[in-house]
N, C-alpha and C positions, 0 to 999 in steps of 0.2 A: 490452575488457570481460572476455573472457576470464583474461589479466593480472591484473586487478583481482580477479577473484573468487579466483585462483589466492593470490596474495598474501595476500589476508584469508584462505585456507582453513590455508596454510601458518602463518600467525600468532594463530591460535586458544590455540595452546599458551601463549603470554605474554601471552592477556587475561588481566585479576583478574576476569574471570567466565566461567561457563561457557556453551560455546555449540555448538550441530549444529546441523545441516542439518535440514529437513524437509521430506515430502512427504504432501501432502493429498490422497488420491483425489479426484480431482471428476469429474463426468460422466465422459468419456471421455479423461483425462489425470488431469495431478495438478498442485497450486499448490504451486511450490517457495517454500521460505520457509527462515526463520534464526529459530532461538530461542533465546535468551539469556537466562539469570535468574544473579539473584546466587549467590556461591557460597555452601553450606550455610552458617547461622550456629547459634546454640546459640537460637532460637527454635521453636516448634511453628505458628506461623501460616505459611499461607503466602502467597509474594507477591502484592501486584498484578499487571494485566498490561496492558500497553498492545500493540496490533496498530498496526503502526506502516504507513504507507504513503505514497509519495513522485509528486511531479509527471510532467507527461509528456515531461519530459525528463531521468529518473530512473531508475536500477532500486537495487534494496534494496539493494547494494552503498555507494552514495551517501552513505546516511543515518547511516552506523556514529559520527558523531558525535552525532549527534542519539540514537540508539540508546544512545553512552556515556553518555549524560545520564540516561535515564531508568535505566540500571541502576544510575549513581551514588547516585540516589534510591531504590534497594531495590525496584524493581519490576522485574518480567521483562517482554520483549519480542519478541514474535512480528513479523518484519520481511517482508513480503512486497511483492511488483513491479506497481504498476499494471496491470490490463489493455492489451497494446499497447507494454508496455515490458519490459526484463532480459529473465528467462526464461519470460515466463507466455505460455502455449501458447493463448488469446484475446484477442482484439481489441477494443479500446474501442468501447463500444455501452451503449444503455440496460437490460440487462440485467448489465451489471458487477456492480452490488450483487450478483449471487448470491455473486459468487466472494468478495465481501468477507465474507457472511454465512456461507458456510462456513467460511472461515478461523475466525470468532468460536466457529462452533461446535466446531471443530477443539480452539481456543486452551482453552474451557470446558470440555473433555471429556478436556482431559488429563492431569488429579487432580496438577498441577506447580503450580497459582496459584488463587488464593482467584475461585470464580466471582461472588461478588457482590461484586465489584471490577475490571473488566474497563473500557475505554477504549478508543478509535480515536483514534490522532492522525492526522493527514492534511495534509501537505505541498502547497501550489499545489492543482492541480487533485486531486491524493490529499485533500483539505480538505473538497470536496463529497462524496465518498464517505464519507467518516468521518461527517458529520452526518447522509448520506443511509443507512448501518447503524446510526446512534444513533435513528432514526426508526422502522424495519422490524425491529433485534432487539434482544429483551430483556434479553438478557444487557449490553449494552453499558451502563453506567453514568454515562457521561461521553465528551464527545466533543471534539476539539479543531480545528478550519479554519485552517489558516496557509496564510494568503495564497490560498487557494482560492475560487471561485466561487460566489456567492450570486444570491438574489432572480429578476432577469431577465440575468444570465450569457449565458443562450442564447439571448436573443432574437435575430434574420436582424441588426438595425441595431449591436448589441451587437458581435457575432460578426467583423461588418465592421469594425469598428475595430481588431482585434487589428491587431498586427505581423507583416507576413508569416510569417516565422519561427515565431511560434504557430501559425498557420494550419498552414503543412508539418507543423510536427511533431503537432496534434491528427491531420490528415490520417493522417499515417503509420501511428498510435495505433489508428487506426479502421481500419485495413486498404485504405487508397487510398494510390497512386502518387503522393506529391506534384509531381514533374516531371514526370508525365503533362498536359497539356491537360484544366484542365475537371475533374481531378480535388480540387483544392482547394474550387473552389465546392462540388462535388457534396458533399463533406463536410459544410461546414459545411450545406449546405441538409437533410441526415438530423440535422442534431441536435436532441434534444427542445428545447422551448421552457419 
């Protein structure tokens, strides 16, 4: 991972758009993210923005194709790390949506991209967060679920049918030991329904 971030940090200089780092105070940390908007053109509007977020076997790192995409289309791109995943310093819980609503207000408040024009796209299980911040903030305009969890997702009989391997990695996500004993179940048995 390390690697990974090293290498896209290093090859910044040869995207055709511009892009830094960024850090969002939050509580008692900060939510590391990657913003990216086209380069200046000879326009006075300014861009979209899409807050892009990825599954939980993801960190923002992952997404940079998905992220070329949406700047090919002239929008800008706030790419931030699921809860539980990359570098974000909390753990998957029903309180996640904060951190995605700060980000949005982060994204809105940075006089870089047109606020009434703002998106969440959300990758796998990032897919339920995006509709569940298109629900709770305003700002958001449009919301996008690929391939993420809908309807009864989390119901106990639902939940059971994953593949082990989702099971570990929600686990992990959420801050339990998935090779512990007993820690797998305990997981899924905390999560809302």
């Amino acid at each position: 991972y390390t690697r990974q971030q090293t290498a896209l940090s290093e090859g910044r200089k040869y995207f055709p758009y511009a892009v830094r780092s960024v850090r969002i105070p939050f509580m008692d940390s900060e939510i590391m993210g990657r913003f990216s908007s086209p380069r200046p053109r000879n326009e006075v509007t300014l861009p979209e923005a899409v807050l892009l977020t990825g599954d939980v076997d993801m960190a923002k790192e992952d997404l940079q194709d998905i992220e070329n995409a949406i700047l090919e289309c002239g929008m800008a791109c706030l790419s931030i790390d699921m809860p539980g995943t990359g570098e974000s310093a909390w753990k998957l819980s029903e309180s996640s949506a904060d951190v995605y609503s700060k980000a949005i207000k982060y994204l809105a408040s940075m006089g870089e991209v047109d606020v009434n024009r703002i998106g969440v796209f959300g990758l796998g299980f990032g897919g339920y967060w995006a509709l569940q911040a298109a629900s709770e903030c305003p700002e958001v305009k449009g919301a996008v679920n690929c391939s993420g969890p809908v309807h009864d997702a989390f119901k106990p009989d639902r939940l059971s049918k994953l593949p082990e391997f989702w099971k570990k990695t929600l686990a992990f996500a959420m801050g339990y030991d998935p090779d512990k004993p007993g820690e797998v179940q305990k997981s899924l048995e905390s999560m809302p329904e």
